[in-house]
C-alpha positions as CSV (number, residue, x, y, z in Angstrom):
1,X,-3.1,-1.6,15.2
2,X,-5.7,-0.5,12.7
3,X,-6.6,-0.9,9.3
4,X,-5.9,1.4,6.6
5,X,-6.8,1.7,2.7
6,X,-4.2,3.5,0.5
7,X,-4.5,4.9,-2.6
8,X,-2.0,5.6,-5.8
9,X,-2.8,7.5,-8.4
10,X,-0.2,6.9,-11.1
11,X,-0.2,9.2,-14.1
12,X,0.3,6.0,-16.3
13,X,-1.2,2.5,-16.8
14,X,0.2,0.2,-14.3
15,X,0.8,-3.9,-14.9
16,X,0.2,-6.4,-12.2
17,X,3.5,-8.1,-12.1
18,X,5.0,-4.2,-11.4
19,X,2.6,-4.3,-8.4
20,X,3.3,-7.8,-7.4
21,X,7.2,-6.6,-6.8
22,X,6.4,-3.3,-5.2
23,X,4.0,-5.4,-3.0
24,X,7.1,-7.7,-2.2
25,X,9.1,-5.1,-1.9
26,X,6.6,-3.5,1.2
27,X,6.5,-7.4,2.9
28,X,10.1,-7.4,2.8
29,X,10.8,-4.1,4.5
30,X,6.9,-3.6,6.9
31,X,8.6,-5.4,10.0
32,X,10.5,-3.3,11.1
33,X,8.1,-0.4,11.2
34,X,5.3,-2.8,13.1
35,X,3.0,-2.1,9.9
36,X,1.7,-5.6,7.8
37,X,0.1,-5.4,4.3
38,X,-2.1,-7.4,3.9
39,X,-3.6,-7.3,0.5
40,X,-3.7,-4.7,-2.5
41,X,-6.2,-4.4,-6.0
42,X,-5.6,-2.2,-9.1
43,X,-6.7,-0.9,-12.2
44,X,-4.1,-1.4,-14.2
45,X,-5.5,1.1,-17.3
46,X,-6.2,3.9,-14.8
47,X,-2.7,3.8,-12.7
48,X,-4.8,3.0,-9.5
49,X,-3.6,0.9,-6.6
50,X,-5.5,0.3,-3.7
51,X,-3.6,-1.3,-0.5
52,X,-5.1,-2.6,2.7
53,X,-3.0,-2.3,5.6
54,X,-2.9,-3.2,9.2
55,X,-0.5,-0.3,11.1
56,X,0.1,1.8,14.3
57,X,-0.4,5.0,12.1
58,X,-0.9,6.1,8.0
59,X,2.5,7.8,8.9
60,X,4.3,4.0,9.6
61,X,2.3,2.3,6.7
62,X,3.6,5.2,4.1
63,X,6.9,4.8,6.0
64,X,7.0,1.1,4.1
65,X,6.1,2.6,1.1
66,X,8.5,4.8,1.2
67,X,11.7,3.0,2.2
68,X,10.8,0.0,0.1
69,X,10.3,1.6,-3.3
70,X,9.6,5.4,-2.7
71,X,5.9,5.2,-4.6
72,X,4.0,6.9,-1.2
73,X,0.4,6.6,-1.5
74,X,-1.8,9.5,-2.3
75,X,-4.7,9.2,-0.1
76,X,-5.0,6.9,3.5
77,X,-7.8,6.6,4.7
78,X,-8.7,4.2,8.2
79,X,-11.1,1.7,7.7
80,X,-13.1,-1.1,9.2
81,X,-13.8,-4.6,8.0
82,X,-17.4,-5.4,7.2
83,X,-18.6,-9.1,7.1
């Protein structure tokens, strides 16, 4: 597994609680592609969303995405965890 940041560019604001349900929407359908979100951040007045992710590929973590509510991220990009 590794770690993965997404990004959404929406052409519109974005609200929290609309994230919060996609975001439970991604929980509710990750296990069966091996992939687990862990935790996202937006700017709701620029349409960005920013997920972290921990899967076997981009491909399976946009998989979620894609099967839970279709909104694929834009960019993915494979990261590691500073402390």
């Amino acid at each position: 597994m590794a770690l993965f940041m997404d990004v959404h560019n929406l052409p519109d604001a974005v609200t929290m609680d609309a994230v919060a349900a996609a975001h439970a929407a991604d929980l509710a359908t990750q296990d069966a592609h091996g992939v687990h979100y862990l935790r996202y951040w937006v700017d709701e007045a620029r349409g960005k969303i920013f997920c972290l992710v921990d899967a076997g590929s981009a491909e399976a973590a946009n998989t979620v995405h894609r099967e839970a509510h279709g909104l694929v991220a834009d960019e993915i990009y494979p990261v590691a965890e500073g402390f």
